[in-house]
N, C-alpha and C positions, 0 to 999 in steps of 0.2 A: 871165713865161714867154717862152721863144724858139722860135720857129716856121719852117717851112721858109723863108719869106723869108727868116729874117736869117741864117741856117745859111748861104743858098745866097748871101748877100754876102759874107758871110766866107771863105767857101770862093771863091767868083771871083775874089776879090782874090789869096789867096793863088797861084793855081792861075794865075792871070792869064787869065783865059777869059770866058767874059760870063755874068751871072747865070743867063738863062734854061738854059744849059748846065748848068752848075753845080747848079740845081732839079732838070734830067731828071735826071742823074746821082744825084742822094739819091733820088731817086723809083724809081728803076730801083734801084738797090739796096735800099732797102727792100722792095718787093717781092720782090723775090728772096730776101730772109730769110726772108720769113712765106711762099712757096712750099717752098722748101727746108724748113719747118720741118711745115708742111703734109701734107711727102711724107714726115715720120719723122724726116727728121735733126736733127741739133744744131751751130748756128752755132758756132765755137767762134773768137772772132776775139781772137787775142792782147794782151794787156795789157787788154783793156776789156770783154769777160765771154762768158757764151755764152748765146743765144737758144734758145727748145725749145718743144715741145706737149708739154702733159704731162694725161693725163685724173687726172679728178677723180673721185672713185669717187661713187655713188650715196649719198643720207644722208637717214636721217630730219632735219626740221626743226618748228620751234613759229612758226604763224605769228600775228605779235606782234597783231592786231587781234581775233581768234576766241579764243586760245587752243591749236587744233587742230593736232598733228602732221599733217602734209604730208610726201608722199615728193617728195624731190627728184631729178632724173635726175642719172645721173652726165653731164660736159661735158669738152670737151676746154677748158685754158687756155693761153694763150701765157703765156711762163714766161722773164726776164731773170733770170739770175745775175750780179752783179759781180763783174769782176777784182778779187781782193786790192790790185792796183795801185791802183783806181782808187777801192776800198771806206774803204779806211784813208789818204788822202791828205791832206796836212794843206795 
């Protein structure tokens, strides 16, 4: 798995800038998606997919150690769609 450290070497290098830079920058923009996405809208970033809340409606469930249907509340989910570009990539 790759995590923001090594994102933000990759990216300083290419960017030629210094890591720690590099980090705020993924950091700031990621927040800014899940704010944005928060307040309603839908990321829609070309070629590599769009970000969204999207609620989940309310649902009976069986919960697995009783037996018991349980109502569940409906929930809001952050929700990735792939770009076709990036879905079917060989």
């Amino acid at each position: 798995m790759v995590g923001i450290s090594e994102i933000s070497k990759s990216v300083a290098k290419k960017t030629n800038t210094t890591q720690k830079v590099a980090r705020n920058v993924i950091k700031t923009f990621l927040d800014t998606v899940i704010m944005e996405s928060d307040r309603g809208s839908k990321i829609n970033l070309a070629g590599f997919g769009i970000f969204e809340r999207r609620t989940q409606m309310a649902r009976k469930a069986r919960n697995p150690q009783t037996k018991k249907i349980i109502d569940v509340p409906s929930k809001k989910k952050f929700v990735f769609r792939a770009s076709s570009k990036i879905k079917y990539k060989k």
